[in-house]
N, C-alpha and C positions, 0 to 999 in steps of 0.2 A: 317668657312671661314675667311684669313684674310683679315684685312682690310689694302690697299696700301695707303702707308703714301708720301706725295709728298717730295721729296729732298728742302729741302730750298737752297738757293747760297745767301749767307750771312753775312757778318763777325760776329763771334762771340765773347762775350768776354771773359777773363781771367777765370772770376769765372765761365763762363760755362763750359769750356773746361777742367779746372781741375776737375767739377761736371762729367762730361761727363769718362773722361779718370779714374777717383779715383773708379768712378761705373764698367767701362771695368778690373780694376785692381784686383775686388776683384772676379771677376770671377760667380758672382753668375748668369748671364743669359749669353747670347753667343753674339758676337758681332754683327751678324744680328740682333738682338732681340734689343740691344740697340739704335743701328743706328734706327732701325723704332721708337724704341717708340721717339727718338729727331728730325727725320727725315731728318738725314744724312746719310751720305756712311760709307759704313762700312770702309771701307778703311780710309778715315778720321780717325777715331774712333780709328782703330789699331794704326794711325801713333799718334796721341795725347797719345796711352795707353805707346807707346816706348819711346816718348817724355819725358814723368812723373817717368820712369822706369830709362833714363837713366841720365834725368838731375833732378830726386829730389832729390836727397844727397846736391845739392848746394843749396838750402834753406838754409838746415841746418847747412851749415859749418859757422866754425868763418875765412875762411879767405876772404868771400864775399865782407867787407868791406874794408879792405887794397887792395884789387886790384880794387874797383872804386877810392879810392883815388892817387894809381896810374895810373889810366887811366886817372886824372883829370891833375894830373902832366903835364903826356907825353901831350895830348892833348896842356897844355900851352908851353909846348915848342915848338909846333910845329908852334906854333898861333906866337910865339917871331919869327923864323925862318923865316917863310911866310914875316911877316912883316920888317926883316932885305932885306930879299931877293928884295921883291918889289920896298925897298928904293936905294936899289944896281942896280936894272934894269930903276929905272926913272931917277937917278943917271948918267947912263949909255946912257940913251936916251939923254938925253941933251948934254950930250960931243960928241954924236956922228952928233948929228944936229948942233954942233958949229963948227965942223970941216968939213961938207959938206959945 
């Protein structure tokens, strides 16, 4: 007989869900089987095993690092724009309250 394993609703972390989906990857039990013995949905289970499937090659690439240094970039230009912008709008506030 088996035994019903109760679903947790829980956030889990990184290293489990890699442990989780690496175990689903290699295929050696079925994804019911997995899900009980963690005691999550198998559905979970499958979308972590697509997850790993479709975005592990970016681990490994070299160009990981050049696009957080430009995302660091854009981010600060955007941070300079904000801040031109907002001085143009209080800028703006005052002449319009000096001329009411």
């Amino acid at each position: 007989m088996e035994e019903k394993v109760t679903i947790n609703r829980q956030p889990r972390s990184a290293k489990f869900k890699l442990k989780v989906a690496l175990e689903a990857a290699q295929e050696k039990e079925t994804l019911n089987q997995i899900a009980n013995k963690y005691g999550l949905n198998p559905g979970q289970v499958s979308q972590w095993k697509r997850h790993l499937q479709s975005q592990g090659e970016q681990i490994f690439s070299q160009g990981s690092q050049p696009n957080q240094k430009q995302q660091e970039k854009k981010e600060a230009e955007l941070y300079e724009q904000i801040g031109r912008l907002k001085m143009e709008l209080d800028w703006l506030k005052k002449k319009v309250s000096s001329v009411s």
